[in-house]
N, C-alpha and C positions, 0 to 999 in steps of 0.2 A: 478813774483817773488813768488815764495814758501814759504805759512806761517808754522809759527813755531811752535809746539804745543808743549808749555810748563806745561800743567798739565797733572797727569798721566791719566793711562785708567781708573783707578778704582773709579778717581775722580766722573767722566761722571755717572759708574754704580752707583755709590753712591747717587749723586742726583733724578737720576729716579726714583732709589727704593723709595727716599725718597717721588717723586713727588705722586708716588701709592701708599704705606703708607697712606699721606693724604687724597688723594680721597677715599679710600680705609675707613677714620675714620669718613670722611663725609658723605660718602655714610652710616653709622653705626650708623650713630647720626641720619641722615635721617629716617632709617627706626626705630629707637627707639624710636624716635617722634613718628612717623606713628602707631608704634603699643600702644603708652601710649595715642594717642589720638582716636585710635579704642578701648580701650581698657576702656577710659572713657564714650564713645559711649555705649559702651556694658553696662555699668554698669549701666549707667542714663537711656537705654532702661529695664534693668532688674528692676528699680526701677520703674518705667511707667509702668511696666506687673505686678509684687505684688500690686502695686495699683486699677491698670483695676481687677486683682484677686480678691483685699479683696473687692473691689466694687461689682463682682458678686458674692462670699459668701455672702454679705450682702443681696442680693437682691433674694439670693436663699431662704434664711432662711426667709425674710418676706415670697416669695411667698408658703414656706410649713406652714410658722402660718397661711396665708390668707386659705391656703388648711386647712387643722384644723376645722378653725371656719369655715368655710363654708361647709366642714360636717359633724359639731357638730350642723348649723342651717338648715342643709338637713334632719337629722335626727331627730329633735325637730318639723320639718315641718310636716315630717311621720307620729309622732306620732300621731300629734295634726289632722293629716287626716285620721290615722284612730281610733280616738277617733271620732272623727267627724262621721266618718261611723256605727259606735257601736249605737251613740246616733240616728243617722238617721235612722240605723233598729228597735233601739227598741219603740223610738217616744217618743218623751218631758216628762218624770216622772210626774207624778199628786201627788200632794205633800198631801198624805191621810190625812195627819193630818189637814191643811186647808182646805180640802173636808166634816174632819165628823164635825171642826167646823160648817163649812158654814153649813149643814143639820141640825145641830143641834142648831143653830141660827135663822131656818127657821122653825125647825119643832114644831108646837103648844104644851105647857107641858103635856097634855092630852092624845098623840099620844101615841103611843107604836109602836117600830117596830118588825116584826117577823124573816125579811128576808132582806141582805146586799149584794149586789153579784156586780162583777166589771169583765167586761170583754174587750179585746184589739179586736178590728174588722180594719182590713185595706181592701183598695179597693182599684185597678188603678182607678187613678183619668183622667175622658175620655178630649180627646183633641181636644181643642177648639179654639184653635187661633196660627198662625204662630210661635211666641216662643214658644209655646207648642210644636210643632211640633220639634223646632229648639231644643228645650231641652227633648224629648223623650228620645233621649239615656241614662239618667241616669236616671236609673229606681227609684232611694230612693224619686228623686222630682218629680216620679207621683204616690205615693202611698198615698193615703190618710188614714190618722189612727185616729181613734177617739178611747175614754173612755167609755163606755157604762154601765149604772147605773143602776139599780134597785132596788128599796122601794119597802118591805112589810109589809104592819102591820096592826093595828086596831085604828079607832077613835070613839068617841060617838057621833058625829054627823057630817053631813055635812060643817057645819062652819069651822070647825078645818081642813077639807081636803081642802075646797077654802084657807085657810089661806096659808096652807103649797106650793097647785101650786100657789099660787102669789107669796110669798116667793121667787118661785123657779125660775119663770119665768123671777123674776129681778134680779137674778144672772149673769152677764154681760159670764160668761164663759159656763153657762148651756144652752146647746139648744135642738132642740128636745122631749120638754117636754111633756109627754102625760100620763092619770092616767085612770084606770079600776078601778071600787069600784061594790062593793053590800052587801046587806046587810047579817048579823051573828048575830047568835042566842046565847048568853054568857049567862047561868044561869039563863035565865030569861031576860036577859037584849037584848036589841037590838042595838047591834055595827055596823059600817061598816068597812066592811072589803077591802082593797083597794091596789093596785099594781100600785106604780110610775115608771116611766121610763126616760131616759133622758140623753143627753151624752155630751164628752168634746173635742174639737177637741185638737189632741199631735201633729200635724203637726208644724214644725217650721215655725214664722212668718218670713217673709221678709222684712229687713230695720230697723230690732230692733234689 
């Protein structure tokens, strides 16, 4: 038996279209999720990279302070090395004014001097032992540099020139000490005449 088909043609089209319509709003909704949740993805990744970012601005800008002060203390180092070199060519200053004391603490009131003279004598200092050896190549720590003094003048007697080389010899920084005298004929009078010598070492001490 032959069924009847009581609703029209247009009914049928009308439902399909409607049926893809909806797939069609789903499928739209679908991907407009899709892109609002890539979309928050994106965003929470962009906030993750301006963080990682301002974390390595920060860590640039310490490492150029660190740069800075480390050749502000590179160059503070320099200096103090070649200050350091200055004073090692020219040898430890002998501080004149505590030398004429001292002489003039030692020298009898009677003395009289004629002649004051100060001279720098440096030598290689010769080597003698394995660190010697091992520190030859800086030549400023095998020079040896001493002070080198000499007195001249007159006394009335022998007493007064024993007094001055004891004087002298207990000077803990004076060594060397060695005197020539004879006698001088003043007006009548009979002086001696006598020439001190004696010197100071300007080498820097070690461990002071």
């Amino acid at each position: 038996m032959r069924e009847m088909e009581f609703l029209p043609a247009w009914y049928h089209r009308t439902r399909r279209r409607k049926r893809i319509v909806t797939i069609e709003g789903w499928l739209l909704l679908a991907l407009v999720a899709a892109l609002g949740s890539w979309l928050g993805f994106a965003r929470q990744s962009v906030s993750g990279s301006e963080l990682v970012l301002a974390s390595l601005q920060r860590q640039v800008e310490q490492a150029h302070s660190d740069q800075r002060m480390l050749t502000e203390q590179l160059e503070l180092r320099q200096k103090l090395q070649d200050r350091a070199q200055i004073i090692a060519s020219l040898g430890f200053p002998a501080e004149m004014t505590r030398l004429l004391q001292t002489l003039d603490s030692v020298m009898p009131a009677e003395m009289s001097l004629t002649e004051f003279d100060c001279t720098t004598d440096e030598q290689v200092r010769p080597v003698t032992s394995v660190a010697a050896v091992r520190a030859a190549g800086d030549k400023d720590k095998q020079i040896d540099r001493r002070l080198k003094i000499k007195l001249a003048g007159v006394t009335p007697s022998d007493v007064d020139l024993a007094n001055l080389l004891y004087g002298l010899t207990n000077v803990p920084f004076f060594e060397q000490v060695s005197v020539n005298a004879r006698n001088k004929l003043d007006a009548g009078h009979v002086m001696r005449e006598f020439e001190v010598t004696f010197s100071m070492s300007l080498n820097q001490q070690t461990g002071s």
